[in-house]
N, C-alpha and C positions, 0 to 999 in steps of 0.2 A: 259440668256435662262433658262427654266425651266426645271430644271429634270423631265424623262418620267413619272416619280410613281406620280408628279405633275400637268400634264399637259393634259389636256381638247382638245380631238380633237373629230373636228365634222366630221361625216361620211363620207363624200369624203377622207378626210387628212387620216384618219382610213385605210381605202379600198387602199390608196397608200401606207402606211407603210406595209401593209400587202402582199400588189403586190412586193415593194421593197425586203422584206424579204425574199419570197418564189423566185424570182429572184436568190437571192443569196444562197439560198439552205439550208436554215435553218428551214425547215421542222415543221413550226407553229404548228398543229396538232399536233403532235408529242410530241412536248412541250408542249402544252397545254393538254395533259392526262398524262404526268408525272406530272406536276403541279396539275392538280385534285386530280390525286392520293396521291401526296405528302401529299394534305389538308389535306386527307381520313386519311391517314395511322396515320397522327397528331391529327385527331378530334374525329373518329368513330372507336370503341372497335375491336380491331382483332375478324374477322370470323364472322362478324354481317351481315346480310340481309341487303343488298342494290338494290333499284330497280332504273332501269338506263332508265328514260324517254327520248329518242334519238326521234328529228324530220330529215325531209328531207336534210335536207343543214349543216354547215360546222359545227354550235353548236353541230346538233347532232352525226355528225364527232368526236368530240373532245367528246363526252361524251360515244362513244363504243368502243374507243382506251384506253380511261378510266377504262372503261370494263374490260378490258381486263389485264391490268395491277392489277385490284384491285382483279379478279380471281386468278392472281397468285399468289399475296400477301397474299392469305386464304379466302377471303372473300366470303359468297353466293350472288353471282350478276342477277341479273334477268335484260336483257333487255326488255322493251317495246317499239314496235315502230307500231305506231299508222298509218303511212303510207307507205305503199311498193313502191313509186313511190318516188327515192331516189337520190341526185346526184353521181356523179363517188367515191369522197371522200370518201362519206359513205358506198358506194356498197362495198369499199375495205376494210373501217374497219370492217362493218361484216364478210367480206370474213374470216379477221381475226379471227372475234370473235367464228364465224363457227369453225373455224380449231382447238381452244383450247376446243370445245365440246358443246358450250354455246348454247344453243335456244334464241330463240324470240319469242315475246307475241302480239300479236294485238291489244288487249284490257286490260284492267286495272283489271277484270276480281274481282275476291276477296283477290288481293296482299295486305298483310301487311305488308309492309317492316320495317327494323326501321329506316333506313335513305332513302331518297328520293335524286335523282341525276337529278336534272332537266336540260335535252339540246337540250328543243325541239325546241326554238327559240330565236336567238341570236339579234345582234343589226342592221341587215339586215329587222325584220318584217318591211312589206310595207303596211299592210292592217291592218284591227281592227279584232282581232279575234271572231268567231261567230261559231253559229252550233254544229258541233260536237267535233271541238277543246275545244270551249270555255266550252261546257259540262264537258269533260275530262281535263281543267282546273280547275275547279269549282270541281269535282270529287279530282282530286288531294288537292286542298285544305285541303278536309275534313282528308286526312290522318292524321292520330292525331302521325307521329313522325316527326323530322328535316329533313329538307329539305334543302341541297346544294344547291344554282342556278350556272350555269355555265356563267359567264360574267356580264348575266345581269336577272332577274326572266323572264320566258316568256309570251311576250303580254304586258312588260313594255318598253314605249316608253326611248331607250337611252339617250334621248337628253334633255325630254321634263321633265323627272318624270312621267308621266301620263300614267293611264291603256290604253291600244289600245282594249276598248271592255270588258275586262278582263286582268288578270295577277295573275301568280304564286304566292304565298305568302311566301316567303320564309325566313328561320331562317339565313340564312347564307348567303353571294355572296361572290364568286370568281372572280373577275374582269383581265380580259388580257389584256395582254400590256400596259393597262393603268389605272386610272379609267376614268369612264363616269357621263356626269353632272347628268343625270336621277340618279343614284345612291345616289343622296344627296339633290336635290329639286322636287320640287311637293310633289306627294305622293311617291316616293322613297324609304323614308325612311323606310316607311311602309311596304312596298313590299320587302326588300332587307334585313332585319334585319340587320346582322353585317357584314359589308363589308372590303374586303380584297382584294390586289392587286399583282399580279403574271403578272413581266415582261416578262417570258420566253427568258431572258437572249437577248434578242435583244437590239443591239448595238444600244445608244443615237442617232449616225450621221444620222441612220434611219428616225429618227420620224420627220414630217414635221414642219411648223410653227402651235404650239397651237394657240385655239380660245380663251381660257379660263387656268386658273390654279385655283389649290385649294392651293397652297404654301402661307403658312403666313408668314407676314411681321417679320422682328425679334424686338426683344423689344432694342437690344443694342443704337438706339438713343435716350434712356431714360438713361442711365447711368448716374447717376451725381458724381461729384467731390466732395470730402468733404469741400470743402471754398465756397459750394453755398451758396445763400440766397434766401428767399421767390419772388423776385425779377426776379429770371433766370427762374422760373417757367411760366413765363406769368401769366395774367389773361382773365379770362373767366365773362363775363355776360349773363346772363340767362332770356329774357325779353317773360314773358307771365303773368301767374297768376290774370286773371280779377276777379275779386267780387266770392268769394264763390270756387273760384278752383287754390288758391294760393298752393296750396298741389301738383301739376307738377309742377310747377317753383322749388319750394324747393326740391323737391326727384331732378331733374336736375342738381339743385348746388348743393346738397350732391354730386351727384357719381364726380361730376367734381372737387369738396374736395379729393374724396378717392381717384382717380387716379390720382392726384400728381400737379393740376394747385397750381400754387402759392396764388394767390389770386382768389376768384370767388364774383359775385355782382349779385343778384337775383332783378330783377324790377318786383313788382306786384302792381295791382291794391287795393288788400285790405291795411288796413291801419297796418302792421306788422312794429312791431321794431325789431324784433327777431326770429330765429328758433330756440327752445329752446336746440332741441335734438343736434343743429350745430352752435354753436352760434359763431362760427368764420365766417358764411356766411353772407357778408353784404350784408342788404336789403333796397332797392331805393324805392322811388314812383315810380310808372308806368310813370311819365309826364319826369321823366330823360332818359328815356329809348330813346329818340329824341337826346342823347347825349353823346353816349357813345364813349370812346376815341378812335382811331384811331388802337390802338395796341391792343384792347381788341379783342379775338376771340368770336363772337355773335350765342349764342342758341334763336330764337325767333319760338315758337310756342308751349309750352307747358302751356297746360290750359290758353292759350291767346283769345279763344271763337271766336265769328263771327261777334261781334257789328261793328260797326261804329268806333266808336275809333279805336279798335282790326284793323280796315281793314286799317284806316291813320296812324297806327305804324309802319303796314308792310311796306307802299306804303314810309313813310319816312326811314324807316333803308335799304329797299335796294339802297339807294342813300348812303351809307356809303362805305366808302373802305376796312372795315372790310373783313374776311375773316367768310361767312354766314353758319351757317345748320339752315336749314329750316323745323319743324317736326309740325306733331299734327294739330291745328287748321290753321298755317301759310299755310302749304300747298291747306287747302280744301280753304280758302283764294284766293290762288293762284290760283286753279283751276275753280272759278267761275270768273274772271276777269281777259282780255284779258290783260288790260294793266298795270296791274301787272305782266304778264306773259312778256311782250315788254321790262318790266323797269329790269326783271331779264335778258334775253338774252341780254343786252345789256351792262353788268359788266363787268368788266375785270379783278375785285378779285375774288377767286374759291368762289364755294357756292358749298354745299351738300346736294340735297333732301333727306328725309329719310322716305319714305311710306309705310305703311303698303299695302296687295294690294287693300284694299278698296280704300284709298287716291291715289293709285296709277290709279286706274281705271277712277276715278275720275279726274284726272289730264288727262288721254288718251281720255276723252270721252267716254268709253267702260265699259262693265261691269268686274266685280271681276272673274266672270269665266272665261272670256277672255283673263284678266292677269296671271291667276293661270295655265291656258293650255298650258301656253308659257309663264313661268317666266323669261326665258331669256332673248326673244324677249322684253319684255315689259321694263328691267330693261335697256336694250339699245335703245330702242324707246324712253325713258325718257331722258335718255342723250344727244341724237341728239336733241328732240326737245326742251329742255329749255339749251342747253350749259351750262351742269354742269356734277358734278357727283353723281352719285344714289344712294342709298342702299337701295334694295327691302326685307324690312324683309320677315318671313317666313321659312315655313319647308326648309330648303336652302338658307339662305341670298346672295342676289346676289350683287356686284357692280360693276359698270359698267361707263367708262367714254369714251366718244365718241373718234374713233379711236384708243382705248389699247384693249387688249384682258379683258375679263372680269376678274371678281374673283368670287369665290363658297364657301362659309363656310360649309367645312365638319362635324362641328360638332354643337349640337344644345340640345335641349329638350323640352319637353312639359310643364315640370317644368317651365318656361319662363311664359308660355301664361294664365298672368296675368295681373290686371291692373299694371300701374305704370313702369312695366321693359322697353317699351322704353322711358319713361324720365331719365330714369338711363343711357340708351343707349346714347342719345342725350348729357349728360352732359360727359361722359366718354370719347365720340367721342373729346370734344371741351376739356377737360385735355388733351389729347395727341397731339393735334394741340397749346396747349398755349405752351407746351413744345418743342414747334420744329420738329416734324414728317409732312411730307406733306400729303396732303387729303385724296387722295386713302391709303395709307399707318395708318394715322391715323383709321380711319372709318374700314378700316380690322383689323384691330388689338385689338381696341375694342370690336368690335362687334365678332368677338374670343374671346378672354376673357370673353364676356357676355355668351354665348352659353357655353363655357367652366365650368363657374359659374352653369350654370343651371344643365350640366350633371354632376357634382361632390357634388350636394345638391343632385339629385336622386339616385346616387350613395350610398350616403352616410346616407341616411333614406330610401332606398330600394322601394321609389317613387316617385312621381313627385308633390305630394298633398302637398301646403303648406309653398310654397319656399314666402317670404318677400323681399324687398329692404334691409331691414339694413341686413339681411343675405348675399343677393346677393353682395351688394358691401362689404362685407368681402372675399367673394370668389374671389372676380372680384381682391381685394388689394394684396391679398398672391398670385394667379395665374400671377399677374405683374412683383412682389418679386421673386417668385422664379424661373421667365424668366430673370432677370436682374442679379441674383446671375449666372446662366447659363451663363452670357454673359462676366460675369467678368469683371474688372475693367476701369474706363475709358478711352478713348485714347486722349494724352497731345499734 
C-alpha cells in the first residue's frame, strides 16, 4: 500500500476520505489553515501584506481561517471575496474573521499585496471558468508578487492538468491530504510552480484505495555483489538505425552501457564497425537483427524509419519471446497496421510502449490535443487496448499497465525536450530490465533518473538551455550511484 503523501486519488475516493474524517471529528478546515499558515509563517517575511482570495465553498473556507490565523501571527491580511453568496463553512469562518476586526473586499480594486493566497477554488470546479471569475483570474495573474495556491491553483483541473477556461498561476502549491495528478501532468507544472504536500495529520487507515501513486521504485534490485561479471548483467540489443540515422540506435546503446547492462549489440542498417566515442558497443548488420537470442532484452525503434524493410523487422521480432520496448518509428509502425497491432496483443512476453503523445495519438486514432487533455485516460486507453504496458512521455510521465493503478513522475524539466533524450530513455529503460527489475518497475525508474538528470543540469547551469546526451547520461550514472550507495549493500 502506498503511503498517503504517495498516493493519487481520484475525486470520489477524495470526497470519502474527506466525509470519513469529518465523520470522526477531526475538523479538515481547521487543519488546513494551520497548515497554510504554517507555510506562511515558513515562507513570507513577518508582518508582510497578504491578500487572501476566498471563493464560495470549502477552499475558500480553508483560506479565511488562514486569515485569521496569519492576523494573529502579525501579518497585514486583506480578505477578498469576490462573491457574497457563500456555503455554511465559510459564513462561519468570516463570522470569525469579522470578530478579530478584519474587513472584506469585493473587488480586487488597486490591492498590491506581496504575497497572494489563492482559495477561490479548489478540486471540486465543475465548470470551465468564464466572465467575471475568469476576468479576475487573469487580473490576479498580473500581480507581479508570489502567489500561494491552496490545494490546487484555481480553474486548474485536479485530475487532468489542464486550464478549465483559465487558471491561477501560481509560484507556490500547497496540496491537502495528498497530492493531486493535475499537479504534475499536463500543464500543471506550469500553473503550480513548486509543489508541496500537508497531510493534516490524518490517519493512513482513512485513505481509500489509490488510482494512481507517484512513489518510485527503489534502485536496491540493482545492488551487485563484488564476484559479479559482465555476464549477470544481461544483455540488451538495440535494433533500428536505417541508412543515414544510425545516430538513435547508438545514443540507445550508449545510455543502456551507462546504466549498468552487461553487454549491449546495436543493429543498423549503415555499414558501422564501430562507435568511436563507445567502442565497447557491438555493432550488427541490420539483417541479424531477425536473430537475436532469446535472453536478450529488445529496444527496436530508434531511427529504425518506415520503409519496407523497417515494417518486416517489426512484424518478424514481435514473434520473439524476448521481452520488447517498442519506441520511435516502431510504434508509428504499429499504429498504421492492424495486424501488426493482432501479432502484438497476442504475446505473452511483456512489451513496453513508449510514446510520446504524438505517437500516442497516433496509436488511438485521435489527435495530440485529445491525448494531452486527458494524459491519464489516454496512458490507460493504451494499455487495455494493445495488452502491454505504457509510458506516456511528457510534462508528467505516465505509466500505466492495464488493471494496476497507474504511476506519475513528479519530477521532470524542459531541459529534456530535446532531440535524442528519448533514445537515451529507451536504452536506459532496457539496462535495468537486462539486470533484473520487472517492467513497470524498470521503465519508472529510468524514466526518474532521466527527468531527475534533466532538473540537476538546470539546476546546476541556472537553465534548461543546452543540456547533451553525453552529459545526460553522466547525470542519469551518478543519480543510480548514489540511490544504490543509499541502499547499501547486497542481500546473500
Amino acid at each position: 500500500m502506498n503511503s498517503p503523501e504517495h498516493s493519487l486519488l481520484a475525486l470520489p475516493a477524495l470526497r470519502q476520505l474527506e466525509q470519513q474524517a469529518e465523520a470522526a471529528g477531526l475538523q479538515l478546515m481547521q487543519r488546513a489553515a494551520q497548515a497554510i499558515a504554517r507555510w506562511c509563517q515558513a515562507h513570507v517575511p513577518p508582518g508582510a501584506a497578504i491578500l487572501v482570495a476566498a471563493g464560495p465553498g470549502n477552499n475558500g473556507g480553508d483560506a479565511i481561517l488562514a486569515a485569521c490565523l496569519l492576523q494573529e501571527a502579525g501579518y497585514r491580511v486583506d480578505v477578498l471575496l469576490p462573491e457574497p453568496r457563500v456555503n455554511s463553512a465559510v459564513a462561519a469562518a468570516l463570522q470569525r474573521w469579522q470578530a478579530l476586526g478584519g474587513s472584506v473586499r469585493p473587488t480586487l480594486g488597486d490591492a498590491q499585496p506581496a504575497w497572494l493566497l489563492d482559495g477561490l477554488f479548489g478540486v471540486g470546479l465543475s465548470r470551465p471558468l468564464g466572465g467575471a471569475w475568469l476576468h479576475l483570474i487573469r487580473r490576479l495573474n498580473a500581480l507581479p508578487c508570489p502567489k500561494l495556491a491552496i490545494d490546487i491553483p484555481s480553474g486548474l483541473d485536479a485530475w487532468t492538468g489542464q486550464p478549465r477556461g483559465g487558471a491561477l498561476r501560481a509560484s507556490h502549491t500547497l496540496s491537502l491530504l495528498g497530492p493531486k495528478p493535475g499537479l504534475y501532468t499536463g500543464q500543471g507544472r506550469d500553473y503550480c510552480g513548486q509543489t508541496s504536500v500537508a497531510l493534516l495529520d490524518c490517519p493512513p487507515a482513512y485513505y481509500p484505495a489509490a488510482s494512481g501513486s507517484i512513489a518510485v521504485p527503489s534502485a536496491q534490485p540493482l545492488r551487485r555483489r563484488h564476484s559479479s561479471h559482465k555476464g549477470s548483467y544481461g544483455n540488451v540489443s538495440v535494433i533500428g538505425g536505417a541508412r543515414g540515422m544510425s545516430g538513435a540506435a547508438i545514443l540507445a546503446g550508449r545510455a543502456a552501457l551507462a546504466l549498468g547492462a552487461g553487454k549491449v549489440f546495436v543493429h543498423t542498417q549503415d555499414a558501422l564497425l564501430l562507435d568511436p566515442a563507445t567502442p565497447e558497443l557491438m555493432l550488427r548488420p541490420w539483417q541479424d537483427g531477425m536473430n537475436v537470442p532469446a535472453a536478450n532484452i529488445m529496444l527496436i525503434g530508434p531511427g529504425l524509419g518506415l520503409s519496407d524493410p523497417a515494417h518486416q523487422a517489426l512484424d518478424a521480432l514481435l514473434l520473439h519471446d524476448n521481452t520488447l520496448v517498442l519506441d520511435a518509428d516502431a510504434l508509428n509502425l504499429l499504429a498504421a497496421d492492424s495486424q501488426l497491432q493482432a501479432r502484438l496483443r497476442q504475446r505473452s512476453h511483456p512489451v513496453l510502449l513508449t510514446p510520446h503523445p504524438s505517437e500516442a495519438a497516433r496509436l488511438l486514432d485521435c489527435s495530440t490535443e485529445q491525448v494531452q487533455a486527458d494524459r491519464i485516460a489516454a496512458a490507460q486507453q493504451l494499455a487495455r487496448q494493445f495488452a502491454c504496458t505504457v509510458l506516456l512521455k511528457g510534462s508528467g510521465t505516465l505509466l500505466a499497465t492495464s488493471g494496476q493503478p497507474f504511476r506519475l513522475l513528479a519530477h521532470g524539466s524542459p531541459a529534456l525536450a530535446v532531440a535524442g533524450q528519448g533514445d537515451l530513455l529507451g536504452g536506459a529503460i532496457c539496462a535495468l530490465l537486462a539486470q533484473g527489475m520487472p517492467l513497470l518497475d524498470a521503465a519508472h525508474l529510468a524514466a526518474d533518473l532521466h527527468a531527475c538528470a534533466g532538473e540537476q543540469y538546470e539546476a546546476a547551469q541556472g537553465g534548461p538551455i543546452g543540456l547533451n546526451a553525453t552529459t545526460t547520461l553522466q547525470l542519469m550514472t551518478h543519480e543510480l550511484n548514489q540511490r544504490l550507495k543509499q541502499a547499501g549493500a547486497p542481500a546473500f
